[in-house]
C-alpha positions in Angstrom: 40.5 12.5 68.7 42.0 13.2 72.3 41.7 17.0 73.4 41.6 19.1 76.5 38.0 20.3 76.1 37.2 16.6 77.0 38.7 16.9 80.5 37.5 20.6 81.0 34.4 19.7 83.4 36.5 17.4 85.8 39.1 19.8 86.2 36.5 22.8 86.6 34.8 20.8 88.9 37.9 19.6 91.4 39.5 23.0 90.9 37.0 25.6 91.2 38.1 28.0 94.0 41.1 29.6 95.4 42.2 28.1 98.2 45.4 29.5 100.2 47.8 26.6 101.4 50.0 27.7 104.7 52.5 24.6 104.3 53.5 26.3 100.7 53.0 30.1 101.8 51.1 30.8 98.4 47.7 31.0 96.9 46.1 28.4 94.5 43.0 29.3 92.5 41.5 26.8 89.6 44.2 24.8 90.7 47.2 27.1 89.5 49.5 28.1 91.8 51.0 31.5 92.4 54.4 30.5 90.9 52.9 28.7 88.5 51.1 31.8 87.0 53.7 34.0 87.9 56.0 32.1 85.8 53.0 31.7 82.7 50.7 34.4 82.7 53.1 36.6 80.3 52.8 33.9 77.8 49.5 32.5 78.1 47.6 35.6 79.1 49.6 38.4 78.1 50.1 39.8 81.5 53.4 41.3 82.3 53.5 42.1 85.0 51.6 39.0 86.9 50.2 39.7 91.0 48.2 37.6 93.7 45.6 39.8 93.3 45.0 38.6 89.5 45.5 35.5 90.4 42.6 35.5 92.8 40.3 37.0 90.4 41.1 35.1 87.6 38.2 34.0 85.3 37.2 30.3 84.1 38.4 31.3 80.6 41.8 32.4 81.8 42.1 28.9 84.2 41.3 26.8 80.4 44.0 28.3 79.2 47.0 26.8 81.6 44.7 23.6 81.5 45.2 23.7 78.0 49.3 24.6 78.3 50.1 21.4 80.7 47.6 19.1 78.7 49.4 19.8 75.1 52.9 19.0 77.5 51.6 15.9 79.1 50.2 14.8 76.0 53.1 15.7 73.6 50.6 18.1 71.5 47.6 15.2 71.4 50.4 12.9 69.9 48.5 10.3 72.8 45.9 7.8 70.8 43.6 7.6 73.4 41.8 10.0 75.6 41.7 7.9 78.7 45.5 7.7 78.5 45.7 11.2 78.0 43.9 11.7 81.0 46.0 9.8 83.0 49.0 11.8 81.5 47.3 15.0 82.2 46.4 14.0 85.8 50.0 13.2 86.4 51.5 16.6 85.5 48.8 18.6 86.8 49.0 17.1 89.9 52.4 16.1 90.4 54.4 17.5 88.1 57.5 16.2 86.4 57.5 13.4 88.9 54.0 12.2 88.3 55.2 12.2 84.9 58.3 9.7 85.7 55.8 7.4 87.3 54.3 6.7 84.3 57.5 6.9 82.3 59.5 4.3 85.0 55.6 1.9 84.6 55.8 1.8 80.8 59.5 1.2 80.5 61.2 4.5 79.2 63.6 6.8 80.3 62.3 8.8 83.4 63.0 12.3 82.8 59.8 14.1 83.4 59.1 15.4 80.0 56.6 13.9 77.7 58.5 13.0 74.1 57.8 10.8 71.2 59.5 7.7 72.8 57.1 8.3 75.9 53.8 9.0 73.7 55.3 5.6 71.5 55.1 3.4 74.6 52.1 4.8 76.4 50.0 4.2 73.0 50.9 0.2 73.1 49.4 -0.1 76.8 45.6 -0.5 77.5 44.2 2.9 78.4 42.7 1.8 81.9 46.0 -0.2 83.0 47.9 3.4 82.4 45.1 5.2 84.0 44.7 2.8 87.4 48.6 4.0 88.1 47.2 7.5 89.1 45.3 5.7 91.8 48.7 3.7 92.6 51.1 6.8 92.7 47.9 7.9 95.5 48.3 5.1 97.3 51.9 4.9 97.9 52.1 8.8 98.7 49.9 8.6 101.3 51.7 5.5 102.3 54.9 6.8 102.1 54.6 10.0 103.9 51.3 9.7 106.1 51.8 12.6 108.0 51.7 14.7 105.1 49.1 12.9 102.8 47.2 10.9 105.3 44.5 13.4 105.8 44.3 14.3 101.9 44.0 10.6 100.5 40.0 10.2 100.6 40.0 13.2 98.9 42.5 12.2 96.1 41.0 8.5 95.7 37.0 10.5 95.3 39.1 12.8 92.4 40.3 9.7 91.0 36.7 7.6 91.3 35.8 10.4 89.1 38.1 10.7 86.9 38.1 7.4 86.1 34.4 7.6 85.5 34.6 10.3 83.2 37.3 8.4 81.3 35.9 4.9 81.4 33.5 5.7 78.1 37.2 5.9 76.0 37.6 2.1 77.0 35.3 1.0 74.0 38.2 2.3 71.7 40.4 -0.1 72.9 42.4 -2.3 71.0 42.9 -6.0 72.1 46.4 -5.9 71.4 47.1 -3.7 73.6 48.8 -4.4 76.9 46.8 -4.9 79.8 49.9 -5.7 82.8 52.7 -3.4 83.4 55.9 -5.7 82.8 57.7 -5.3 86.0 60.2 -7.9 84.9 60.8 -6.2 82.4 63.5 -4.2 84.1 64.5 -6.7 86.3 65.5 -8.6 83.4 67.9 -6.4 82.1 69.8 -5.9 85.6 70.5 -10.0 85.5 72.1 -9.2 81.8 74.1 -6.6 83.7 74.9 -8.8 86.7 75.7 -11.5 84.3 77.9 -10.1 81.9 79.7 -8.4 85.2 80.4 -11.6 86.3 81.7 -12.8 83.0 83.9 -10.5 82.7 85.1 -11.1 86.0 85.8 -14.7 85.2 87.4 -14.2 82.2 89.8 -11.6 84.1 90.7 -14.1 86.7 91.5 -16.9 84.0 93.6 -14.6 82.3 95.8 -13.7 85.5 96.0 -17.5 86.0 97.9 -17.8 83.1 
């Protein structure tokens, strides 16, 4: 069975300290942001009145608990078969939020909204758990691609995270099934455009006939 407790020691070990980040103007520590616990720490630690300073000196045990909040979201309550897929879910929303999550969504061929579902957990489940988790690796790539000047100097560290988290995840391969699908169908989109362009153009046809007449 998939859980959070399986992905504990990666994410302790990538987000152990508190780090302050200039370009955001906030603090980070055990890889939760300021806003982020602002916004959480009255419901998953019973603070209510939430500062830097606790923050800062938050404990591992307080940390497991917001790792435990965005992995029940990414993984639609462990609705996710397998726990290499699950940490490719996981790794998405704590990383990249509702737009890591619409990666995977746009990859797999469901509507990208950001939020996990049962129509995202349906499709993710058909794929082959280290086709959905090599598309972390991908969304790196293109980032730093994309926008060098902001991720240039960050990638090495990002593709290190992911050489280890697909280490730590490669030992759920064994569980796989060998129906499962193993390519991402690209044309699978670019199929249903045509239909659109093509029934378009029908119509257009049948519009000009018509006006013949």
């Amino acid at each position: 069975m998939v859980s959070f407790v399986n992905i504990l020691p990666f994410v302790r070990k990538w987000e152990g300290g508190e780090v302050y980040f200039p370009t955001e103007g906030q603090w980070t520590n055990r890889g939760v942001q300021w806003t982020t616990y602002k916004a959480l720490a009255p419901k998953l630690l019973g603070i209510p009145n939430p500062t830097v300073e606790g923050l800062r000196s938050m404990t591992e045990a307080q940390g497991d608990k917001f790792i435990e909040y965005f992995w029940n979201k990414a993984t639609f309550n462990n609705s996710i078969t397998n726990q290499a897929t699950a940490n490719a879910f996981f790794e998405m929303l704590w990383g990249g939020g509702g737009s890591g999550i619409k990666w995977l969504q746009k990859k797999i061929g469901v509507y990208s909204d950001g939020s996990v579902g049962p129509k995202t957990v349906a499709a993710a489940n058909k794929f082959n758990p280290e086709t959905i988790l090599n598309e972390v690796l991908k969304r790196f790539n293109y980032l730093a691609t994309a926008n060098p000047a902001k991720y240039g100097e960050v990638i090495d560290g990002w593709r290190n995270r992911f050489n280890d988290l697909y280490a730590q995840s490669k030992m759920y391969f064994a569980s796989i099934e060998d129906n499962l699908l193993k390519e991402i169908p690209e044309s699978k989109k670019k199929s249903k455009w045509w239909l659109l362009l093509l029934a378009a153009g029908g119509g257009y046809l049948i519009y000009k006939n018509i006006n013949k007449k």
